[in-house]
N, C-alpha and C positions, 0 to 999 in steps of 0.2 A: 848206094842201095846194093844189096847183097843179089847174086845171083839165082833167079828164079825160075823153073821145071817144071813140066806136066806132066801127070798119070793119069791113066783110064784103069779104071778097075773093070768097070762090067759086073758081070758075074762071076768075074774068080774068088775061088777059095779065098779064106781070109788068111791063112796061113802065108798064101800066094801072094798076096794082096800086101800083105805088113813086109815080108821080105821088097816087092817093089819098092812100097816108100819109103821103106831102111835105105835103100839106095840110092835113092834120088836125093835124100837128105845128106847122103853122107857127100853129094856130088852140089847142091845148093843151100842157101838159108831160109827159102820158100819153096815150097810145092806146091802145087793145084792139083788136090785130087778131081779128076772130072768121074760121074757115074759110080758113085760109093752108092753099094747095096748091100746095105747092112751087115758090110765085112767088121769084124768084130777087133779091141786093140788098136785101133790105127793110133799113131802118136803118143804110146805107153813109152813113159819114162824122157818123155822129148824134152831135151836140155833147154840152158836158156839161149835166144839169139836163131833158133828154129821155129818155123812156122807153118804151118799148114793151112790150106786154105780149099775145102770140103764142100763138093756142088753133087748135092743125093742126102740121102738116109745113113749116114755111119750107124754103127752096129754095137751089140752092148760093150762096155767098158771102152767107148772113148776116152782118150788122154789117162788112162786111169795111170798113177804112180807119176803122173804129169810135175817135170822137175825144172820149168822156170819156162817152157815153151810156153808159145801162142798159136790158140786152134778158133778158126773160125768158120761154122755152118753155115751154107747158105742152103735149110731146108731144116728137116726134123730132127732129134735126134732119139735112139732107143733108150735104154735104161742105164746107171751108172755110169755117167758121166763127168770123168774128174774123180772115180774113185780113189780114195786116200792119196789124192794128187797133192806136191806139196809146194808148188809155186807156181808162177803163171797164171795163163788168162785163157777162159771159154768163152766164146760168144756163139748165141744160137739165132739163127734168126727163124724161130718157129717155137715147136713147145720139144719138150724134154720128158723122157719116160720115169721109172721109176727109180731111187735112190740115186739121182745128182747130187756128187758129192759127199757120198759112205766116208766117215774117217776119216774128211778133209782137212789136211794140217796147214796149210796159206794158199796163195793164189786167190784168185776171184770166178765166179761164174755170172755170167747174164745170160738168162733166156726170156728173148723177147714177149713169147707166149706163156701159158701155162705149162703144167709139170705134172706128173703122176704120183703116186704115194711116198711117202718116206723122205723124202727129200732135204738132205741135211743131217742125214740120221747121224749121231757119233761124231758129227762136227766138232775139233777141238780146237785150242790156241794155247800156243805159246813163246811167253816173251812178247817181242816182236811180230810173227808172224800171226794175222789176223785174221783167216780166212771170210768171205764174203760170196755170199749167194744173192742176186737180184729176179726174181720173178715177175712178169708185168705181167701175169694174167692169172689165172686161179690154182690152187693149190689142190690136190687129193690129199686124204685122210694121212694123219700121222710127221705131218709137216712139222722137220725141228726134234725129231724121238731122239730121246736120252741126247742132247744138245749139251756142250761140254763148254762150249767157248765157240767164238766168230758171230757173225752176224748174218741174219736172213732179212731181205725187205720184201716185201709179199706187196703188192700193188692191187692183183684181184683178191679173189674172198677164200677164205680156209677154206678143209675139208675138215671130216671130224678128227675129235684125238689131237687134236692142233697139242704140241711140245711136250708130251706124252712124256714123263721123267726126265724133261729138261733139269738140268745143274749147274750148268753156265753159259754164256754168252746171250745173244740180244735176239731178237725176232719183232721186227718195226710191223704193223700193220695197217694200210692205210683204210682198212675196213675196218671198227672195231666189233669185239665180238661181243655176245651176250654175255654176261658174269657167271652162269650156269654151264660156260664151257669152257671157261677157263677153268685148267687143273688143279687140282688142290697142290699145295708148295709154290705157286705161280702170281705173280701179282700185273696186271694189265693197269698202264697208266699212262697219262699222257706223254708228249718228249716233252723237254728242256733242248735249253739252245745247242748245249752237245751232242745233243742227238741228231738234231734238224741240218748241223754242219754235216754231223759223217752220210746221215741220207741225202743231204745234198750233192757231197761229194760223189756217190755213187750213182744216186740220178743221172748228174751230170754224166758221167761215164756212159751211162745206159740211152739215153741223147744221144750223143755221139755215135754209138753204133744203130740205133735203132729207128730215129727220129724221121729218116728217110720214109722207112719201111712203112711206119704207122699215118705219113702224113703231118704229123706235126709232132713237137716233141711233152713229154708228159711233166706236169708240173713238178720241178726238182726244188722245191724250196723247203719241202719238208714238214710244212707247215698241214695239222690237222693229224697226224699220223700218232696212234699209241704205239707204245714199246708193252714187251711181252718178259717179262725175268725172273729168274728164282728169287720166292721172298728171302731167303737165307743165303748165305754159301754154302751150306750143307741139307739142302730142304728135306733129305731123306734120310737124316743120320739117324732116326726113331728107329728103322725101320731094321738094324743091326742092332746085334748086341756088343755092350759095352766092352 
């Protein structure tokens, strides 16, 4: 096990703040931030084999440009979270503000709780790299906008505008929604057994980190869940000229 360090933030500057745990990182392979208040940055750009481990509120653009680290909340987190982060692991153990995961190119995020608007926005993939978003509680409006590639599994209920100029990639719902709000380009159907594997697979995941916190852990079989996708791979190509 790699050597592991504590910081207290407090109230300092977040400038002040990221210079600490630059340093502590550069001195262990875990930190304990104790008293994060809404310092903003903390764990931008964190390699792989670093870890943080976040007791308070961090501050916008946690992990963002997040490059193979692993961050884990024991509390809320504010908005852009894992912005265009491109590997690694989030865990939240509460809910999550607005656009978690702007631009995300791989990695994975789980937040226990719900989430605020936008969330997923510009999600893309490629090759290999699959990015994945886990939600276990409700979603605000615009859940999934212009969706490129990766996957979203949403557990509680959308907000409105749910995949708003989605293009690519999946968005599993374990709520389905009425057909009047589903977007036009978009087609809502049930899964298939591929589907039910990789939501399992990431249930499972979300188990493991969460199952304490909730009391028991949430049905990972996959079973009952519709999938969300562009009816085309080009749903909007009308909409350009030739």
């Amino acid at each position: 096990m790699g050597k592991r360090v504590s910081v207290t933030l407090g109230t300092e500057h977040f400038t002040e703040a990221n210079e600490t745990v630059r340093d502590a990182l550069l001195r262990a392979d875990t930190v304990v931030v104790r008293e994060a208040f809404a310092q903003r940055y903390l764990g931008c750009a964190m390699p792989t084999g670093k870890t943080l481990e976040i007791h308070g509120v961090p501050g916008n653009d946690l992990a963002c440009y997040l490059d193979g680290g692993r961050i884990e909340v024991f509390g809320n987190a504010q908005d852009q979270v894992g912005n265009t982060m491109d590997g690694g692991c989030i865990v939240v153990h509460g809910r999550c503000g607005d656009a978690a995961g702007y631009g995300m190119r791989g990695g994975q995020i789980f937040v226990r709780d719900g989430c605020g608007w936008r969330v997923g926005i510009h999600m893309k993939q490629f090759e290999d790299k699959r990015p994945a978003i886990v939600i276990g509680g409700d979603a605000g409006s615009f859940l999934g906008e212009y969706l490129a590639g990766g996957v979203i599994v949403l557990l509680g209920k959308p907000g409105r505008h749910l995949a708003t100029g989605m293009h690519g990639g999946v968005i599993y719902l374990k709520h389905r929604i009425a057909d009047d709000e589903v977007s036009e380009g978009l087609v809502q159907e049930p899964v298939d057994e591929a589907d039910r594997a990789l939501i399992r697979s990431l249930l499972e995941r979300y188990n493991g980190f969460f199952a304490a916190d909730l009391g028991a852990p949430v049905d990972a079989t996959g079973e009952g869940f519709f999938r969300l996708r562009p009816a085309t791979a080009r749903p909007y190509a009308s909409m350009y000229a030739n």
